[in-house]
N, C-alpha and C positions, 0 to 999 in steps of 0.2 A: 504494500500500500504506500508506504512513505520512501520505499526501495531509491529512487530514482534522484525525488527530492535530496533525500541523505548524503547521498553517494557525489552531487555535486556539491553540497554543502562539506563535504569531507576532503573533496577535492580544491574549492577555489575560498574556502574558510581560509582570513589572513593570519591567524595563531595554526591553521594547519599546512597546508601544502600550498597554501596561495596562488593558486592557479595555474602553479609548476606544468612544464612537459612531464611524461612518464617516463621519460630519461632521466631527465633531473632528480622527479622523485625514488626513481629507484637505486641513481649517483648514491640520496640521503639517506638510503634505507640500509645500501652492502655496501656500496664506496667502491663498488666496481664502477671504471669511465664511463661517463655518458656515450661514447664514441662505441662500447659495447652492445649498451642498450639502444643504442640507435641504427645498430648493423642486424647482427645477426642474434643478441636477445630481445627483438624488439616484443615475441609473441611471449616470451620470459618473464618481461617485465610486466605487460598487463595481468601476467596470472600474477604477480606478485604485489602489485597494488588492489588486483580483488581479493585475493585470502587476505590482507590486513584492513579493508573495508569491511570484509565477513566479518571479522573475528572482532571489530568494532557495534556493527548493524548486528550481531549474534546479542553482543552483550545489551545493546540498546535493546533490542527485545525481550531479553529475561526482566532485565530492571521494570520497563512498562509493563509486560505479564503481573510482575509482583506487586506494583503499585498498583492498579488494577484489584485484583485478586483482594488485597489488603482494603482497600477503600470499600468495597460487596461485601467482607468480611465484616468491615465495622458499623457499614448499613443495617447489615442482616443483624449482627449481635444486638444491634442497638433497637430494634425493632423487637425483636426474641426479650430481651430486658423490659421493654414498655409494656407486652404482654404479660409477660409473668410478675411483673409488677401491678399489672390490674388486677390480677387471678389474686394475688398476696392479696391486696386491699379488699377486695370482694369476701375471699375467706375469714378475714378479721374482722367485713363488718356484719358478716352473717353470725362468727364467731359471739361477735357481742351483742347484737338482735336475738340470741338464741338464749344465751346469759341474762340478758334485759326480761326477756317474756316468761321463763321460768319463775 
């Protein structure tokens, strides 16, 4: 869904790769020449700036999974609490209706 978005934002982001060639970024990754990655690793380098986008886009998707997950979690408890917080008061005022009418 946000695959595409991310992936340029990973790519032309000025604290990340800033809009580097995949030469350059791959110069900054192994410090092998540009003059490499620009001949005969050129199909090299693109796999190697996508398994470090993966392994970026992998983690961004557990983190939102969890946050996610955690936020339906805290809905759900907090709903499951108001309930069995009515059911308590209910019990205790029948409790004392019961005590009253005897």
């Amino acid at each position: 869904m946000f695959y595409d978005t991310l992936h340029d934002f990973y790519i032309n982001f000025p604290s990340g790769w800033n809009g580097r060639s995949n030469d350059e970024i791959c110069f900054k990754m192994t410090g092998v020449p540009n003059v490499h990655w620009q001949n005969e690793g050129f199909g090299e380098c693109e796999s190697l700036i996508e398994k470090q986008f993966l392994a970026y886009y992998t983690t961004f998707k557990a983190f939102m999974k969890l946050y996610f997950t955690i936020e339906i979690m805290k809905k759900t408890c907090n709903k499951c609490l108001m309930i069995l917080g009515e059911k308590i008061s209910y019990t205790n005022e029948t409790n004392v209706h019961s005590a009253l009418v005897q």
